[in-house]
C-alpha positions as CSV (number, residue, x, y, z in Angstrom):
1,X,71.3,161.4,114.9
2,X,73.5,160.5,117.8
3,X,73.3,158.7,121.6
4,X,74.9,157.7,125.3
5,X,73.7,158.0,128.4
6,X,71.8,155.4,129.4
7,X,69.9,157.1,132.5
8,X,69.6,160.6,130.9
9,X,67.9,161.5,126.8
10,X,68.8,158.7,124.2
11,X,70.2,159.8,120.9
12,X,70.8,158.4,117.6
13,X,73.8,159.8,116.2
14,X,75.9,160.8,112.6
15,X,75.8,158.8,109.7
16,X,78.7,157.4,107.6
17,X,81.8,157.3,105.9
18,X,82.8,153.7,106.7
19,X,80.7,150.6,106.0
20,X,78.5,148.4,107.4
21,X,78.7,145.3,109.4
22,X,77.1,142.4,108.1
23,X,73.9,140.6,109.0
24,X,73.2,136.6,109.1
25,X,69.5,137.9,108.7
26,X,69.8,137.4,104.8
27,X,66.4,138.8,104.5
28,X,68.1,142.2,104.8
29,X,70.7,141.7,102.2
30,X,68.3,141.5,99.2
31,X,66.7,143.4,97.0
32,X,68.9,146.0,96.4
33,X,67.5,147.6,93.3
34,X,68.0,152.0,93.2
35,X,64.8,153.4,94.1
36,X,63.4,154.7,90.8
37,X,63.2,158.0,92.7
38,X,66.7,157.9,93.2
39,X,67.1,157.0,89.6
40,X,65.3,159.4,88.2
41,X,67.1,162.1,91.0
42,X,70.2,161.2,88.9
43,X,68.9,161.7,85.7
44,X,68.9,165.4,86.5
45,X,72.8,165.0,87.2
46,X,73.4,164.4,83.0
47,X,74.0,167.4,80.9
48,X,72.0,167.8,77.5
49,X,69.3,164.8,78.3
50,X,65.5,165.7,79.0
51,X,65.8,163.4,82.3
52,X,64.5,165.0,85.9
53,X,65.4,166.1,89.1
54,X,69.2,165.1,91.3
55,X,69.6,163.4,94.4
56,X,71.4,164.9,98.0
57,X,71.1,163.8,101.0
58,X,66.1,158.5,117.8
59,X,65.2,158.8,117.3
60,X,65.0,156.8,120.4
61,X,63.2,156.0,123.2
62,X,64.2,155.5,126.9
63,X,62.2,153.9,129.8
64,X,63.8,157.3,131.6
65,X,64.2,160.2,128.6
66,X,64.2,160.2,125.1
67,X,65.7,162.1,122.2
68,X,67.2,161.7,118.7
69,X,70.3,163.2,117.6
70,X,70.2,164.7,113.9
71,X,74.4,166.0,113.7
72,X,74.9,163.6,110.3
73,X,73.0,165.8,108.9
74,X,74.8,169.0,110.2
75,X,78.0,167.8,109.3
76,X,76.8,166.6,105.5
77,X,75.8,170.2,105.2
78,X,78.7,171.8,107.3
79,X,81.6,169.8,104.9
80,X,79.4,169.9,101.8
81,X,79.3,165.8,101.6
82,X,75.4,166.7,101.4
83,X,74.1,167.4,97.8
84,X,71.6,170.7,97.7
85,X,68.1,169.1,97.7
86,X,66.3,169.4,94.9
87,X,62.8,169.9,93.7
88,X,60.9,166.1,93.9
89,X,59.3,164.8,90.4
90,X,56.4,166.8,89.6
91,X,53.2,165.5,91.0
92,X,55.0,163.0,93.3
93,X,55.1,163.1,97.2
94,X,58.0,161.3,98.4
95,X,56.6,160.7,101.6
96,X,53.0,160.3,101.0
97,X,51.7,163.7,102.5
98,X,52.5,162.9,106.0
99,X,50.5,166.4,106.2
100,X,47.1,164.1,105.7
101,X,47.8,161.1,107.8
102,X,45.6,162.5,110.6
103,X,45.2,162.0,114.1
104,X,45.4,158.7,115.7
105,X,44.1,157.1,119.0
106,X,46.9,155.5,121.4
107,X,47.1,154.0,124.8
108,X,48.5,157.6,125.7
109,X,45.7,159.6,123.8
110,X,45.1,161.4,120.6
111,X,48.5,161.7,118.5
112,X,48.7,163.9,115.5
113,X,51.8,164.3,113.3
114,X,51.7,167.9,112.8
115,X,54.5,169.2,109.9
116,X,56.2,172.1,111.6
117,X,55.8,175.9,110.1
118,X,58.4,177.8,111.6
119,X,56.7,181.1,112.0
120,X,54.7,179.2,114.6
121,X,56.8,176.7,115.7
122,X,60.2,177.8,115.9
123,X,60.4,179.5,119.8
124,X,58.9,175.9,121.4
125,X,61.9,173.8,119.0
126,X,64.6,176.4,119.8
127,X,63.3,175.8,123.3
128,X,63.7,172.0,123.7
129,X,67.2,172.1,121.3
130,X,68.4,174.7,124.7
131,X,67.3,171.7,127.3
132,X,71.1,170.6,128.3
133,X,69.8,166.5,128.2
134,X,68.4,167.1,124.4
135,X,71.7,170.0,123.1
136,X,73.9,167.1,124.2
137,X,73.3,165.1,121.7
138,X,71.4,167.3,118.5
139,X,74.0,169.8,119.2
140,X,71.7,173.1,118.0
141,X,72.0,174.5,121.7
142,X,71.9,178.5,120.8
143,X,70.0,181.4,119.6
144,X,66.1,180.6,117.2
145,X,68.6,181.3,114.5
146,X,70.6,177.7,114.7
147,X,67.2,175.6,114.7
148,X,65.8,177.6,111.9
149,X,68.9,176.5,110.0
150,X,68.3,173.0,111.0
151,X,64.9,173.2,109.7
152,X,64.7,174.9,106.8
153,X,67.2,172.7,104.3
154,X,64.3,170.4,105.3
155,X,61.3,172.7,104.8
156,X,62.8,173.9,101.6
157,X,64.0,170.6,100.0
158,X,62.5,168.0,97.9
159,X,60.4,167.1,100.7
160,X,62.9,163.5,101.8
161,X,62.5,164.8,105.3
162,X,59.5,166.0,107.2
163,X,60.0,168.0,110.1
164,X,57.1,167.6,112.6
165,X,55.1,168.3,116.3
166,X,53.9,165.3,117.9
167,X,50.8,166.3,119.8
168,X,49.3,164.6,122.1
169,X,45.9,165.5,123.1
170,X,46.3,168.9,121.7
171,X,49.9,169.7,123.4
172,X,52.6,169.9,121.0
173,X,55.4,167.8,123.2
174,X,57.4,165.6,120.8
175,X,59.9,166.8,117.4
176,X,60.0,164.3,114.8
177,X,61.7,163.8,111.1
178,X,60.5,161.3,109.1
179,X,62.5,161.0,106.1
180,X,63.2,158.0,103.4
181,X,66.1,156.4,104.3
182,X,66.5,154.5,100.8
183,X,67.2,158.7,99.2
184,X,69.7,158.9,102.6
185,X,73.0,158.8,102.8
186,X,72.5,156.1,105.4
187,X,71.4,153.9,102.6
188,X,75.1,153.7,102.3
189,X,75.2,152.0,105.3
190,X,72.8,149.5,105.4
191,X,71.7,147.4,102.5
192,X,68.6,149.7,101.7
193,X,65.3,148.8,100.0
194,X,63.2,151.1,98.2
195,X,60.4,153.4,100.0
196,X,62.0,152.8,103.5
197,X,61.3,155.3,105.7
198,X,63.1,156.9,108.7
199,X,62.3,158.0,112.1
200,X,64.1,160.5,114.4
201,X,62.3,161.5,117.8
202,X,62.6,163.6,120.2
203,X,60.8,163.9,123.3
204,X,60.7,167.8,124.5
205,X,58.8,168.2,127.6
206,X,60.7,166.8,130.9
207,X,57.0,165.9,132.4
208,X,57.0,163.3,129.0
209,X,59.9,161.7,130.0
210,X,60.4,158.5,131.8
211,X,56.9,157.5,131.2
212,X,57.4,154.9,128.7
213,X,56.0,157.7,126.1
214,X,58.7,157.1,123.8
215,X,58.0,153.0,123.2
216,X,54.5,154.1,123.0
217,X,55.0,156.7,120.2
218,X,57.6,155.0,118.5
219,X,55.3,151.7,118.0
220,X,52.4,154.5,116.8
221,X,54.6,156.1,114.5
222,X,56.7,153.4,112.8
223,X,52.2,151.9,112.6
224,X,51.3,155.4,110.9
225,X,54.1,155.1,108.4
226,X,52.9,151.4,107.0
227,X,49.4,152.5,106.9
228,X,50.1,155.7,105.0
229,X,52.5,154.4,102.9
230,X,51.6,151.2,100.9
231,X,54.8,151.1,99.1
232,X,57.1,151.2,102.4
233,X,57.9,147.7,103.9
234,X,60.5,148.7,106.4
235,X,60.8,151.2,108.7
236,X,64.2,152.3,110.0
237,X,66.0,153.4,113.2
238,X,69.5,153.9,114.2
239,X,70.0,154.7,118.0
240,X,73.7,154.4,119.8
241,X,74.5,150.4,120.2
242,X,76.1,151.6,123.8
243,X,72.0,153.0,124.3
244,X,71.1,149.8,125.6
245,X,67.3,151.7,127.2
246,X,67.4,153.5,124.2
247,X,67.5,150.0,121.3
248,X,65.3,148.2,123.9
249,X,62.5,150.4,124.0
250,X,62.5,150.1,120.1
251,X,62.1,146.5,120.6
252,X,59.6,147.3,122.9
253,X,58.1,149.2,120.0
254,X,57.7,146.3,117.6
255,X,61.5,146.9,116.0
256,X,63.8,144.0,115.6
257,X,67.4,144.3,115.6
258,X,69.2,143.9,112.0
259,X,72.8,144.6,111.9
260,X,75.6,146.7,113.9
261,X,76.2,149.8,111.5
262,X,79.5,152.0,111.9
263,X,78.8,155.8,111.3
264,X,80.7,158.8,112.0
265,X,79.8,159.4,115.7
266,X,78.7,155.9,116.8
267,X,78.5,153.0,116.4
268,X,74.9,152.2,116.0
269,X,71.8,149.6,116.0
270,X,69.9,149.3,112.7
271,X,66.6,148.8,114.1
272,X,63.6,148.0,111.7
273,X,60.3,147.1,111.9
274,X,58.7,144.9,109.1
275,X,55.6,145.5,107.6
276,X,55.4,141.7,107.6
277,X,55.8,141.0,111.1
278,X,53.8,144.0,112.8
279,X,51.4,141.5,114.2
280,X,53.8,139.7,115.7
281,X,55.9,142.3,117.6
């Protein structure tokens, strides 16, 4: 997604095209082994064989105002350097049905990752996406229209990327993705492992922001992911390297720092946060 301003709504912004810088932390240059979803995504791709389905393809936190920027996406779909989606194996969730991960208790309150229908949810998305601080950087400023187009290549797809309300105490106030960042293009970028999942935030509300909401949610989120999903190890971020608010409330948030990454917009921070060191960050 995409970023800047330090003193207004961080952003995490476009993915690649060019490569990625490299990382002393060699822990994050192993185990590079295709995910066998992605594997079996290609299969689909061979004429005449029996094989399944094809592959296609801040977010951040602020002490002041957060937001995540999702334009790599746009422009993979705008230029066509984004595959269609297609339908997931059959009987497989490739998220885990983030639907049934249910509520959980925070410092802040009650949080519940609620997947968003758009005949209920579109007017309050279209509403935040028209806040100058957030169109800056997601760039779908406009008529419901433009959102719903945002949304629905992720409503309809193989089900990679998750569009959801955060609610807090029963108030919808927060847009989320959470996709898998191994069947990503930005696995690319970054020397991906399989099952790791993604995280793009946006805080809507103004009254949310500048709270320290976003290092809360982003630790509670990135916590959800590794309980729900046993397989997942890693969870990613990407925010704007010139963010500095923005990559330290991820570190506030139990992320460590991994590896400069070069993508279309930015130039970002790969931010992860270990299933192995949760207890220690």
């Amino acid at each position: 997604m995409s970023p800047t301003d330090a003193s207004a709504d961080a952003v995490s912004a476009p993915r690649p095209n060019i490569g990625v810088g490299r990382s002393t932390d060699h822990e994050d240059t192993l185990d590079l082994r295709l995910p066998d979803e992605l594997i079996a995504l290609f299969g689909a791709e061979r004429p005449c064989t029996s094989e399944g389905p094809r592959d296609t393809g801040t977010d951040t936190d602020t002490d002041t105002d957060t937001v995540t920027d999702n334009r790599h996406r746009q422009q993979r779909l705008a230029d066509g350097s984004a595959p269609p989606a297609a339908p997931s194996p059959v009987g497989h969730d490739l998220l885990d049905a983030v639907a049934d991960w249910g509520p959980i208790t925070t410092s802040a309150g009650v949080f519940h990752l609620v997947p968003v229908r758009v005949e209920r949810d579109l007017p309050l998305i279209c509403r935040w996406m028209n806040d100058p601080a957030v169109a800056a950087f997601w760039e779908l400023a406009g008529p419901p229209g433009v959102t719903e187009n945002h949304l629905r290549p992720q409503l309809d797809g193989d089900g990679r990327s998750v569009p959801c309300l955060g609610v807090l105490d029963g108030t919808p106030m927060s847009y989320w993705e959470i996709y898998r960042a191994d069947l990503d293009p930005l696995a690319r970028h970054y020397p991906a492992r399989p099952h790791d999942t993604g995280i793009h935030l946006l805080i809507g509300a103004v009254t949310d922001r500048g709270r320290g909401l976003g290092s809360t949610l982003l630790r509670t989120v990135g916590d959800l992911v590794l309980d729900r999903r046993p397989a997942c190890a890693r969870v990613i971020a990407e925010p704007d390297l010139r963010n500095i608010p923005s990559v330290t409330a991820f570190l506030n948030a139990g992320f460590r720092f991994s590896v400069e990454v070069t993508l279309p917009a930015k130039r970002a921070a790969l931010m992860i946060r270990d299933r192995s060191l949760r207890d220690l960050m």
